[in-house]
DSSP file (Angstrom, degrees, kcal/mol; ACC not computed):
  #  RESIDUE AA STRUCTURE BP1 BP2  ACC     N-H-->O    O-->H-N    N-H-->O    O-->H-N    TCO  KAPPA ALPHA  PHI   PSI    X-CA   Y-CA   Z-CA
    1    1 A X              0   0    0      0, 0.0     2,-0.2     0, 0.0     0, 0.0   0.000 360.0 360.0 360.0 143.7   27.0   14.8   19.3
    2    2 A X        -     0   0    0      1,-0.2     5,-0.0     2,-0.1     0, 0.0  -0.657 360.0-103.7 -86.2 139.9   26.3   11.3   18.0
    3    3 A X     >  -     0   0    0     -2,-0.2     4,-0.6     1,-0.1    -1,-0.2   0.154  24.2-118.5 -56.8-176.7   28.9    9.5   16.5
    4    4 A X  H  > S+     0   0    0      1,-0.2     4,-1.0     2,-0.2     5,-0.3   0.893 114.3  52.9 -81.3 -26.7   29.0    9.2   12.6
    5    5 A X  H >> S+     0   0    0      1,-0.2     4,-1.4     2,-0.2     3,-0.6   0.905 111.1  41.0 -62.7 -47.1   28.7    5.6   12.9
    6    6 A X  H 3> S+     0   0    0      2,-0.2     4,-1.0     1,-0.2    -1,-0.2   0.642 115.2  55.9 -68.6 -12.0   25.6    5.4   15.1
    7    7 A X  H 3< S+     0   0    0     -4,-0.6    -2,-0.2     2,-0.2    -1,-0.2   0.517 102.3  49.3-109.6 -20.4   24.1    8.1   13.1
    8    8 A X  H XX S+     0   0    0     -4,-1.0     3,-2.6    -3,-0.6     4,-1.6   0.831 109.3  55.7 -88.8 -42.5   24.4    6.5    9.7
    9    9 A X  H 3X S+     0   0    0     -4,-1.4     4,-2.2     1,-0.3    -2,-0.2   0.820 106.2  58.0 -56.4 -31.1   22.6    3.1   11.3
   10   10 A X  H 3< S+     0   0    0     -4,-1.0    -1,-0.3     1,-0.2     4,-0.3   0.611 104.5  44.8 -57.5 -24.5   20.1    5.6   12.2
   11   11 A X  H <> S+     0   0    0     -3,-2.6     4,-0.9     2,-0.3    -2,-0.2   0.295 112.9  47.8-105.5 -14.2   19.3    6.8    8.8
   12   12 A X  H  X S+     0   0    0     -4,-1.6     4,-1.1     2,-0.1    -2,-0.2   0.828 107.4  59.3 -89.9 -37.3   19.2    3.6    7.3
   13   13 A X  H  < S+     0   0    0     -4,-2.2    -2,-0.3    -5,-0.2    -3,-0.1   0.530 119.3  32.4 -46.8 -34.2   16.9    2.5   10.2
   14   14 A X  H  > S+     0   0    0     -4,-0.3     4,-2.9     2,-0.2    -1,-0.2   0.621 110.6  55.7  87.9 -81.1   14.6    5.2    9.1
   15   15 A X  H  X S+     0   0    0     -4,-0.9     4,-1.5     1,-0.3    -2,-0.2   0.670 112.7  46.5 -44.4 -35.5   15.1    5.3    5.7
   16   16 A X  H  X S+     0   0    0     -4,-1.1     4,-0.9     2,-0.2    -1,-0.3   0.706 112.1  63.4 -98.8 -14.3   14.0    1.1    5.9
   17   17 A X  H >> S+     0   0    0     -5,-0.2     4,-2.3     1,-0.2     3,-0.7   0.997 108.0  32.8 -40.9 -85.5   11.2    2.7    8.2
   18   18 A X  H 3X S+     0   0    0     -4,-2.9     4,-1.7     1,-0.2    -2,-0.2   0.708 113.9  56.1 -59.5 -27.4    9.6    4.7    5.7
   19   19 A X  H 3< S+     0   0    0     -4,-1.5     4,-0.4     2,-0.2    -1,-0.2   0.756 108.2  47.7 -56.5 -36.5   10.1    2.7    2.8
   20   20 A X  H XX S+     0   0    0     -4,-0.9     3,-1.7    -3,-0.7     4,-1.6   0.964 107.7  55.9 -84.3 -57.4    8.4   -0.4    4.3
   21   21 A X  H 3X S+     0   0    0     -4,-2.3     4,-0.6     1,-0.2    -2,-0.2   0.849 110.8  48.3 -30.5 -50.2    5.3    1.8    5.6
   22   22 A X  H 3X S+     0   0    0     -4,-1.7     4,-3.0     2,-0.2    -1,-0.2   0.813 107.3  56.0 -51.8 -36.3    5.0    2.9    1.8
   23   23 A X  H <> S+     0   0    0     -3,-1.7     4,-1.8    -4,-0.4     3,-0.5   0.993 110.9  43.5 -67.0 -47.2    5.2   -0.6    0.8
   24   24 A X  H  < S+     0   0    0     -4,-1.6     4,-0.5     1,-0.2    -1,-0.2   0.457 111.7  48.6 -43.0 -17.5    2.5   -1.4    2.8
   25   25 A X  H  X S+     0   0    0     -4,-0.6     4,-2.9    -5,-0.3    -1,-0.2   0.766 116.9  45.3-105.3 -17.8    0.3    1.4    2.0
   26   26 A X  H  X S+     0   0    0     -4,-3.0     4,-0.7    -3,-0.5    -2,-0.2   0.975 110.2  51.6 -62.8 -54.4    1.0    0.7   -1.9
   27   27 A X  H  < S+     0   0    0     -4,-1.8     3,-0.2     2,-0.2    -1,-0.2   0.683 111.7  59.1 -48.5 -31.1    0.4   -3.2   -1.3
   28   28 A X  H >4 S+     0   0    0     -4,-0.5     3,-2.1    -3,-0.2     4,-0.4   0.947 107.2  43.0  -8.2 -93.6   -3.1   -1.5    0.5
   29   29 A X  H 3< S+     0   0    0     -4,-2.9    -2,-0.2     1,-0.3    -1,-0.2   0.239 102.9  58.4 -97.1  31.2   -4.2    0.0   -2.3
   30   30 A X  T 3< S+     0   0    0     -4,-0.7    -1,-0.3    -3,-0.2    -2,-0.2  -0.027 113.2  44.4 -62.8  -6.7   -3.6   -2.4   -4.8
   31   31 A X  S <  S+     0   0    0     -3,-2.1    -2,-0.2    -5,-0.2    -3,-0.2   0.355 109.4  52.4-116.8  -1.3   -5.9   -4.7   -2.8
   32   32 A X  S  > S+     0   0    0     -4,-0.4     4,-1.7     3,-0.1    -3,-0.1   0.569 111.0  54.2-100.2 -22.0   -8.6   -2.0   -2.1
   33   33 A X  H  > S+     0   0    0     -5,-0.3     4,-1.9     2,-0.2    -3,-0.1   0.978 110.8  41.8 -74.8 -59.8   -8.5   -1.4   -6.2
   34   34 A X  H  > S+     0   0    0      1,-0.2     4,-1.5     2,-0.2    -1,-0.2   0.851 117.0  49.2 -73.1 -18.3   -9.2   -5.3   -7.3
   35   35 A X  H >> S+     0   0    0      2,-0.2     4,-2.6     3,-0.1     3,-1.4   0.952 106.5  51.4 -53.5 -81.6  -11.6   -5.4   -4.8
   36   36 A X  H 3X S+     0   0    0     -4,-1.7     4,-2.0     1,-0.3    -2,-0.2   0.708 119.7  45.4   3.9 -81.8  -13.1   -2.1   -6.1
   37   37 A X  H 3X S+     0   0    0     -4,-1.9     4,-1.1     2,-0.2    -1,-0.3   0.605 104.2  50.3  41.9-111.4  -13.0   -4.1   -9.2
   38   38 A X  H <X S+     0   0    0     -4,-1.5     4,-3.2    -3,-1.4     5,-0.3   0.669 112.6  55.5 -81.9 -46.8  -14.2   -7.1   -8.3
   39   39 A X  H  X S+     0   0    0     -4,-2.6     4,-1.3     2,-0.2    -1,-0.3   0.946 108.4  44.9 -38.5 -65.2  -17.3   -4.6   -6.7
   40   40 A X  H >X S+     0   0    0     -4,-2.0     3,-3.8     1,-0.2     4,-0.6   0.926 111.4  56.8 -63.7 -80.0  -18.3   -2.7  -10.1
   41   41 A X  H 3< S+     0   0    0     -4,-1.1     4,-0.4     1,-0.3    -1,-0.2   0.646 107.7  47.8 -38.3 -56.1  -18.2   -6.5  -12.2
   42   42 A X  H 3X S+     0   0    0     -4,-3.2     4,-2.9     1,-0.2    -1,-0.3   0.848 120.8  39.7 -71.3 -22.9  -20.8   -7.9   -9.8
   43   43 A X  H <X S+     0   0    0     -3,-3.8     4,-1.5    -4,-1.3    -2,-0.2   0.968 108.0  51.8 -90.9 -26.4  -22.6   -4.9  -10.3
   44   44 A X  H  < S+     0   0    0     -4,-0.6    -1,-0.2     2,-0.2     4,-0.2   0.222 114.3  52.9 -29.8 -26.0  -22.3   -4.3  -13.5
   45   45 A X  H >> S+     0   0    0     -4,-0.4     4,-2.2    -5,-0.3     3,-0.5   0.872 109.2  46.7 -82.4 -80.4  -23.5   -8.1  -13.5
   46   46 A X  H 3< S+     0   0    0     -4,-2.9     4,-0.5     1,-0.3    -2,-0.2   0.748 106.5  60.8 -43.0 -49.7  -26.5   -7.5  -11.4
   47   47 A X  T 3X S+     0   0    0     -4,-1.5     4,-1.1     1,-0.2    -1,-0.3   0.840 107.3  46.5 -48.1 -47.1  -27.5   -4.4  -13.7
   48   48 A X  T X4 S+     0   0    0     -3,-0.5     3,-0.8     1,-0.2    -2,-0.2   0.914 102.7  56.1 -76.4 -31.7  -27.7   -6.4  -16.5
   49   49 A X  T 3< S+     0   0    0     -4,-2.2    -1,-0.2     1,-0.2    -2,-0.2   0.665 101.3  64.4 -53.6 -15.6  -29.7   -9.3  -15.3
   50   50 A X  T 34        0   0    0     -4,-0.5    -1,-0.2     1,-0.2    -2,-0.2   0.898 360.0 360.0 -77.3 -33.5  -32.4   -6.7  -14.2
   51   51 A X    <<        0   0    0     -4,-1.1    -1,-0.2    -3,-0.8    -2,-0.2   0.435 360.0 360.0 -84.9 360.0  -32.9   -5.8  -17.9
């Protein structure tokens, strides 16, 4: 059995595992959204010059 000491450091290693992977995939799509955005306004742009 692993001790309790190695075994909490393991679960906070983990824990800071998953957390950061989440930050990243939130930070993600918060840059795939104002892009997104940034997409519709230019088209939204484009649509109206046509008219």
């Amino acid at each position: 059995m692993i001790p309790y000491a190695i075994s909490i450091k393991y679960m906070i290693g983990g824990y800071a595992v998953i957390f950061s992977i989440l930050a990243i995939y939130l930070v993600s799509f918060f840059v795939r959204f104002r892009s997104l955005q940034r997409d519709l306004e230019t088209l939204q742009e484009l649509e109206s010059e046509d008219k």
